[in-house]
N, C-alpha and C positions, 0 to 999 in steps of 0.2 A: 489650484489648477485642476485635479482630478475631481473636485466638488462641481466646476465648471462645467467639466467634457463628461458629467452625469446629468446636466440640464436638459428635457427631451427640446425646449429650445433650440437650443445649440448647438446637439445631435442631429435635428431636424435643417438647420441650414448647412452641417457639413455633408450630410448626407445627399443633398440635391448633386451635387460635384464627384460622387465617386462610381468608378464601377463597378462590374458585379464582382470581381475579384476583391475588390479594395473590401466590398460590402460583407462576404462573406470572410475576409481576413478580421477585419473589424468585429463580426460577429462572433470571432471567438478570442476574444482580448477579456469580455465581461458578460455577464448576465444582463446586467440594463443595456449593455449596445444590443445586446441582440433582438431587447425587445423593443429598442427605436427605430435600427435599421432593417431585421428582419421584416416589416410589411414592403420596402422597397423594392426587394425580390419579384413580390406579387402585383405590383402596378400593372404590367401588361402582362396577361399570359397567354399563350397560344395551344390550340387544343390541334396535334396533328394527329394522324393514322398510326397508328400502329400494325407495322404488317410481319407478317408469323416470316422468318426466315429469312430476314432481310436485315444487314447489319449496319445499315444505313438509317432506320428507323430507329430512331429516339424513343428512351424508356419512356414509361408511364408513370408519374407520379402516384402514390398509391389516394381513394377515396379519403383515407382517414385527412391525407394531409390538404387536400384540396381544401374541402369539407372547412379544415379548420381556420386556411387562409383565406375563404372567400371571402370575406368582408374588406380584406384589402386592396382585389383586385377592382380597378377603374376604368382597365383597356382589357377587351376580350380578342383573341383574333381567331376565327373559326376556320382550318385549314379543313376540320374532319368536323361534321357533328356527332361525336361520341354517344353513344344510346346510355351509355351507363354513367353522361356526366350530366344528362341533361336534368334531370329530377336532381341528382347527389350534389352537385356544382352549379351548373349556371345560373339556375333559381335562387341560389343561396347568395350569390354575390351582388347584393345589395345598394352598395356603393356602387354601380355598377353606369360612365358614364359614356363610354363610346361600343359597340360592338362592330369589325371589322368579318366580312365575307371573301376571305382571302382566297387566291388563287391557288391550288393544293399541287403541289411537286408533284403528286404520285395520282394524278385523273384514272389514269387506264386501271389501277392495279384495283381500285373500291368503289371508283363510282360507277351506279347503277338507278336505274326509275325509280326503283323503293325507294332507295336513296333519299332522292330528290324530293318525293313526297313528303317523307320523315323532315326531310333536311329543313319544307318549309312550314310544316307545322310547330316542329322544335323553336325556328326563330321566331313565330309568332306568340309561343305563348312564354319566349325569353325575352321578349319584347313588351307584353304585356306586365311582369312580374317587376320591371324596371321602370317606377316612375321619373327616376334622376338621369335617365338617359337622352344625352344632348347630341351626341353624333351617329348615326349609322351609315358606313360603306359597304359597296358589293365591290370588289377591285375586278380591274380590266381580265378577263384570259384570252387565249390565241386558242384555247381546245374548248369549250364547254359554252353556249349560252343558257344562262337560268330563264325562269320564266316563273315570276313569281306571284302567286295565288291570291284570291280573294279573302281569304285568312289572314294573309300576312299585311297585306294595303289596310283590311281596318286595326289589325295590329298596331300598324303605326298611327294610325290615326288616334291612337289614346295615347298618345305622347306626346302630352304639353309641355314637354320642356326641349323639345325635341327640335332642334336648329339649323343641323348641318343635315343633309345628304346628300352622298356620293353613289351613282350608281353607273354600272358599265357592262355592255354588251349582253343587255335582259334583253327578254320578246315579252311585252305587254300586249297580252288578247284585247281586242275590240272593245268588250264587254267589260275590262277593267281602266282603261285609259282615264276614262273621265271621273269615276272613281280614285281614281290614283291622282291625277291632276288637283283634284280636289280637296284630295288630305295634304298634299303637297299647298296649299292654298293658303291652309291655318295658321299653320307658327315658324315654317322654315323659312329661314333667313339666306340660307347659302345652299345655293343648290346646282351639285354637277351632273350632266348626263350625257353618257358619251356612247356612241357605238350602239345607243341602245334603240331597238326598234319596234315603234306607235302603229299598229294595225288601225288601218280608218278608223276615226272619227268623226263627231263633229262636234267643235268649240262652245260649249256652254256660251250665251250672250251674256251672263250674269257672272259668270265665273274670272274675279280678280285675286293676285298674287297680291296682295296687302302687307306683307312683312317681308316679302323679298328685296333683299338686297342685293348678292352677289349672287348671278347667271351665270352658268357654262353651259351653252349647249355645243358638243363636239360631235361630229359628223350624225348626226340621229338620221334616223330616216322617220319623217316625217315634213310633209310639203314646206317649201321653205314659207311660204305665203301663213299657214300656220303657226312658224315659227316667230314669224314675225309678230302673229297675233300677238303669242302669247309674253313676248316679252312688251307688249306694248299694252300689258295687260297688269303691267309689273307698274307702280304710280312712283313708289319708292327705290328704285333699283339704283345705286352706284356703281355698281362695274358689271357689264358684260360682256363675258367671252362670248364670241361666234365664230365656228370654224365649219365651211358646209365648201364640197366639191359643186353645188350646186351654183347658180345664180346668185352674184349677188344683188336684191331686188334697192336697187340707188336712190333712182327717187321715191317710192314708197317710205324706205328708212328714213331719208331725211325729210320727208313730212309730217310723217307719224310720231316717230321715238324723241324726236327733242321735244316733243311739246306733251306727250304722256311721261315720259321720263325727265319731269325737270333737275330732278338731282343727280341724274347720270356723267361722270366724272371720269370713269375709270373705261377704255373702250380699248377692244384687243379682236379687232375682226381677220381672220384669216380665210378670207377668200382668194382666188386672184382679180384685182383688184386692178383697174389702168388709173394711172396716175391723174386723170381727170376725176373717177370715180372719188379716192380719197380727198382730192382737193373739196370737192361739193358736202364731205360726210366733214371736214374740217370748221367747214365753212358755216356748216347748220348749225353745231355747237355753241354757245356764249362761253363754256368755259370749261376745259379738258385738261384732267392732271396726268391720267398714264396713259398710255398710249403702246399698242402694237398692231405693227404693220410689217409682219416679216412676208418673204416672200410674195412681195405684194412688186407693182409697179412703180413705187414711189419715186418721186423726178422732184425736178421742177415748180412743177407747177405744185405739187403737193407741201411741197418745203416753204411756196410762197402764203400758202393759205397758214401751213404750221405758226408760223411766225406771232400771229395773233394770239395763240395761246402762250407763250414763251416767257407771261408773267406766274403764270400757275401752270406750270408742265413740272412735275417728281419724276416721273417713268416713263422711259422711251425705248422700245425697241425697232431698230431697222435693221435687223442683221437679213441677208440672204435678200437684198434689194439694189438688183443692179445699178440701178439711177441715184443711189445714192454715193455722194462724193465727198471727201475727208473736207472740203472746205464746207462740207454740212456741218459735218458733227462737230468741227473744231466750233461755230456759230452757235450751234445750242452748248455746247459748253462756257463762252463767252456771253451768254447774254440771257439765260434762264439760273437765275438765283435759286431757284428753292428746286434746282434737280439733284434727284436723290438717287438714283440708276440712269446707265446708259448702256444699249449695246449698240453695235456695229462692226461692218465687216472691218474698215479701211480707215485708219487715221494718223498723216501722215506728221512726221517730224517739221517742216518747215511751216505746213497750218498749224502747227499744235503750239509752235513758241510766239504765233506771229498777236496775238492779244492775250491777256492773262484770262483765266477761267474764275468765273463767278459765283459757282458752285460749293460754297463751303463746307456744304453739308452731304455733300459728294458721298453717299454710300459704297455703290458697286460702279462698277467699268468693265465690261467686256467687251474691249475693243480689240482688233488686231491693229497695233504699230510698227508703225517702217518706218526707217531712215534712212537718208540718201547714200549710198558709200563711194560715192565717187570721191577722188580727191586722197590728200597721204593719211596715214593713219592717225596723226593725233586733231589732225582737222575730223575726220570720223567720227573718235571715240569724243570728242568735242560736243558733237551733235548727240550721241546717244544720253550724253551726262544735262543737256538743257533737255530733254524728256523726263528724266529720272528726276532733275529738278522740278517740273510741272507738276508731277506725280506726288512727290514731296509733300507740295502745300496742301493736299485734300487727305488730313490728317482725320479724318471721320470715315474713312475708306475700310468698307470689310471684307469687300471681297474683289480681287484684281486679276482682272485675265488680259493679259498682252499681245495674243496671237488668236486670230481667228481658227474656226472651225477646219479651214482650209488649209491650211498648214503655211505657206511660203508665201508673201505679198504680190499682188498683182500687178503692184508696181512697173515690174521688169527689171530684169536682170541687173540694173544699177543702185535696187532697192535692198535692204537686209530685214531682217526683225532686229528687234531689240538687244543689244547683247546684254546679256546674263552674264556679268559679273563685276569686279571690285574696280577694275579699274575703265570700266564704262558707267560707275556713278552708283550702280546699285547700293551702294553704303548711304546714297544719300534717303533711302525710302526707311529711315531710322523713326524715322517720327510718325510712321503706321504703326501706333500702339494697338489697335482696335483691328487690325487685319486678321480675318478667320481664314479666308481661303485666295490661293495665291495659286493661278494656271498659268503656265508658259510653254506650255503646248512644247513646237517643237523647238523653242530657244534653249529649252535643256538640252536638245539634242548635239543644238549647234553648238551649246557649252562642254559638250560633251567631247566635241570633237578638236577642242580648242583646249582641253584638261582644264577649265577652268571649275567644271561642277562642283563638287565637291566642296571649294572655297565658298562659293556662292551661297548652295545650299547651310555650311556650316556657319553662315553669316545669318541668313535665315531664320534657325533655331535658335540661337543668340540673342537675336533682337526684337523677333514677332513673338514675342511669349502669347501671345491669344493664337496661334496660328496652330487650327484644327487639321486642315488639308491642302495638299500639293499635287496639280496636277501638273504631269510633264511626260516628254514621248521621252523613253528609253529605248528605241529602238534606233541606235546610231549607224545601221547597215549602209544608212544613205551618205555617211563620209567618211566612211572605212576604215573605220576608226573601234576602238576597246571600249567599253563603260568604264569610266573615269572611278580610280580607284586612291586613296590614300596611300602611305607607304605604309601604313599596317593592314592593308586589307579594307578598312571602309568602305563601303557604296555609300550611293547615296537616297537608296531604299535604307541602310542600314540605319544611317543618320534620324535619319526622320521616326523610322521603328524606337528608335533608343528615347525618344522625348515624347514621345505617342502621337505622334503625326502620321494622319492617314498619308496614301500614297496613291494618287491614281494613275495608271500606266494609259498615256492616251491613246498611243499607238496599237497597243493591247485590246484594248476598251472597243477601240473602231473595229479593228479584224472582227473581234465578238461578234459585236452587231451587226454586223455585214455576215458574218454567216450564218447568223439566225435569223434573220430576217431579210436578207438581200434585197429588194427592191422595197420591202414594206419600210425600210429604213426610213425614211424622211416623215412616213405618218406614226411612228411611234417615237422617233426617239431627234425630232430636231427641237432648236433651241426653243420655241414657241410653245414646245407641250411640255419641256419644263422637268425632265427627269434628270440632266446630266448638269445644269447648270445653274441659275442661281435659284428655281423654285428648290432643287436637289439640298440644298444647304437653308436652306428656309431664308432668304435675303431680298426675292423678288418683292413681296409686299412687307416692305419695309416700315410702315406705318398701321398695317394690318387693323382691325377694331378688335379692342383687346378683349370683349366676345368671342375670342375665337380663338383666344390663345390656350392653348392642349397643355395646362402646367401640369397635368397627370399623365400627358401622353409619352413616357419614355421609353428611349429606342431600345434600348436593353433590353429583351427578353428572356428570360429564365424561366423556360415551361421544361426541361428537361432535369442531367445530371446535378443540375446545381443546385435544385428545390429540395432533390431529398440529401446533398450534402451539406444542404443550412441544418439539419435534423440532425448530425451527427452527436455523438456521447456527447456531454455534457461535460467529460472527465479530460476532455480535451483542452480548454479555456483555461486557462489561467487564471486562480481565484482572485476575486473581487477583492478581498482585502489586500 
């Protein structure tokens, strides 16, 4: 056995499964673990500020040690551009295949014009020195827009391998747009741009997007009539986002885009949108697998045109669609085979048992469910356990949210959510081997208020052994009621900490964001853009082109205390023999 767990094999696929702790406990069991798992430290490192007197600033690994791990690192994340890493470090890291333009916690305290100058000369010729470089991101900020140079655009443009990019809230001068378009033109495949804003132009006639596949354009400023060019510019495109406060231009799109994008499959427009509008963008189609339309008008008439795709429909979002009605969703879940996500606001218990659902391969569900409560309580708890049944048979389920955004169903007053616990069925969702992530919003609350948490939770950890995170409101102020505690003391933050189950506090979560953002809330952080809910756990694109699967991209990062404590004695390990 210990000639075994000395294979870099075998060391190589325990190591994908651990964390940094587990990695650097490992690291000193043996000399050969250290020198298998020790590169896993360095997969992503992140380069922050260092600031003189401030004991919130994270040490600095020393050059000798960088120096000696670059070769390992594959994910860079640039919070600071370090003057003294750029020649010693970033050039040296070879393997080198994503670089991230991260948004830096500490803007006021260091950035400055030099800065900025340095900052984009530094990326270009970090950029240059990497020819295995597949992804580059600039991330979203709320304090800073870049503006990034004529240096840096033909920088990338010697990046043939170069697929992904992500870019957010730049100002491209005039005189690099079509430049920029242009390098963009060559080899990228997946391309986001949000926030980001195109000083006049005018559209090359000869200028085609030839390898693009996946589009995001998020609120750019840029004529939408442009925009349209350019994705009708796109011959190969499979999924495009569009999300513009603008117009949405109707019949142009459906004349144009189905017949220059005959491969486009994948369609997530967020405009507002009247229910006639989506019916015609339905209708232009021959054949549409994911689909979102939040916040959109969707009715009727849009649900009548849906229907036609209903043999190839994977992914559907209608959350935040008033017209949309639980005898929708129960419908697409009854009669679309190869759906692999659904969200929605409202899906009621009496449409939900009323045909079986057809979906076997039923990935995610974030739907809010209600049950009728009228009636004596074992008739009730009757109705919740023929839900928990439905739920039951889509045993390929990873990710399950039972309560919408909104908290309480709109039912009225005669309606509940789901109850959350053992003897309303939940024992019977045993057969979700494969669930990662489980939200019940505020039906923990109301289990909360019912002492039933705890049980529930404890049945949870028991049975979902793949289950990474739990969303639930802990805030039971609303039934005046204690947080449900065990007779030893237990919570059921406790629970979930003891088996390593994240925890998200939703009720928490929302105050947050409402007071950072207050009204900007709905354009950064609702379901559609994808931070809090299944993009957040990587689930939305379920079938993803495995192009684009990040096996080096780990969340872990150890750019601090733990880099120079893999260094310690030597004398510490326990000998080899």
């Amino acid at each position: 056995m210990e000639q075994a767990l000395d294979l870099p094999e075998i060391l190589a696929g325990i190591g994908q499964y651990l964390t940094a702790k587990d990695i650097l406990s490992c690291m000193r069991v043996r000399k050969s673990w250290k020198v298998e798992f020790g590169p896993l430290l360095w997969r992503t490192f992140t380069s922050r500020p260092y600031i003189k007197n401030d004991p919130a600033s994270p040490p600095q690994p020393s050059l000798a040690l960088l120096r000696e791990n670059a070769p390992n690192v594959r994910r860079l994340v640039i919070e600071y551009m370090n003057p003294a890493y750029q020649a010693s470090f970033f050039c040296q890291c070879r393997q080198l295949e994503e670089i991230v333009l991260a948004n830096p916690r500490h803007v006021g305290n260091y950035r400055y014009e030099s800065h900025e100058v340095f900052l984009w000369s530094s990326l270009a010729a970090a950029i240059k020195d990497h020819p295995r470089l597949r992804k580059f991101v600039i991330e979203p900020s709320l304090e800073i827009e870049y503006a990034p140079t004529s240096r840096f655009i033909s920088a990338l443009n010697t990046c043939s391998k170069l697929i992904v990019l992500e870019t957010a809230e730049c100002v491209f001068d005039c005189n690099l747009v079509v430049p920029y378009l242009q390098t963009i033109s060559n080899n990228i495949r997946r391309f986001l741009t949000q926030q980001d804003i195109y000083e006049p132009f005018k559209f090359p006639d000869d200028l085609v997007f030839q390898e693009m596949r996946y589009l995001d354009l998020r609120d750019i400023v840029m004529p939408v009539s442009q925009q349209l060019t350019w994705i009708s510019r796109c011959p190969n495109l499979i999924s495009l986002y569009w999300r513009s406060q603008d117009e949405f231009p109707g019949e142009e799109f459906c004349q144009k885009i189905p017949q220059a994008c005959r491969n486009l499959t994948s369609l997530h427009l967020l405009f507002n949108l009247e229910d006639e509008e989506i019916a015609s963008v339905l209708k232009a189609f021959p054949r549409l697998e994911k689909l979102s339309f939040t916040h959109t008008d969707f009715d009727t008439e849009a649900f009548a045109a849906l229907k036609r795709h209903f043999p190839t429909l994977k992914d559907i979002n209608l959350q935040y669609c008033g017209g949309v009605e639980s005898h929708m969703v129960q419908e697409i879940l009854a009669s679309c085979s190869n759906l692999q996500s659904i969200s929605a606001d409202e899906l009621g218990q009496e449409d939900m048992v009323k045909q079986p659902w057809v979906c076997r391969n039923l990935q995610m569900i974030d739907v809010g469910i209600c049950v009728d409560a009228r009636g004596g309580k074992t008739e009730t708890l009757e109705r919740h356990r023929q839900v928990y049944e439905r739920l039951a048979q889509m045993t390929e389920l990873q990710y399950l949210s039972i309560c919408n955004n909104d908290g309480m169903p709109d039912y009225g007053p005669s309606f509940s959510l789901l109850k959350l616990s053992m003897d309303a069925g939940l024992g019977r969702l045993d057969m979700l081997k494969k669930l990662k992530v489980f939200s019940c919003k505020q039906a923990l609350g109301e289990s909360l208020a019912d002492r039933q948490a705890i049980e529930a939770v404890q049945w949870m950890v028991d049975h979902w052994k793949r289950l990474e995170v739990v969303e639930g409101a802990l805030d039971s102020s609303m039934f005046d009621t204690t947080h449900d505690t065990t007779k030893d003391g237990e919570t059921v933050q406790g629970l979930l900490k003891a088996r390593g189950i994240k925890f998200l506090d939703f009720i928490a979560a929302m105050e947050q964001r409402d007071a950072i953002f207050g009204d900007a809330y709905d354009s950064y952080f609702d379901d559609d853009y994808g931070l809090f809910e299944g993009d957040m756990f990587g689930l939305t694109d379920l079938d993803e082109d495995e192009d684009f699967d990040d096996d080096y991209d780990y969340d872990q990062d150890y750019s601090g205390p733990e880099l120079e404590q893999a260094t310690d004695d030597e004398d510490e390990w326990i000998d080899e023999d």
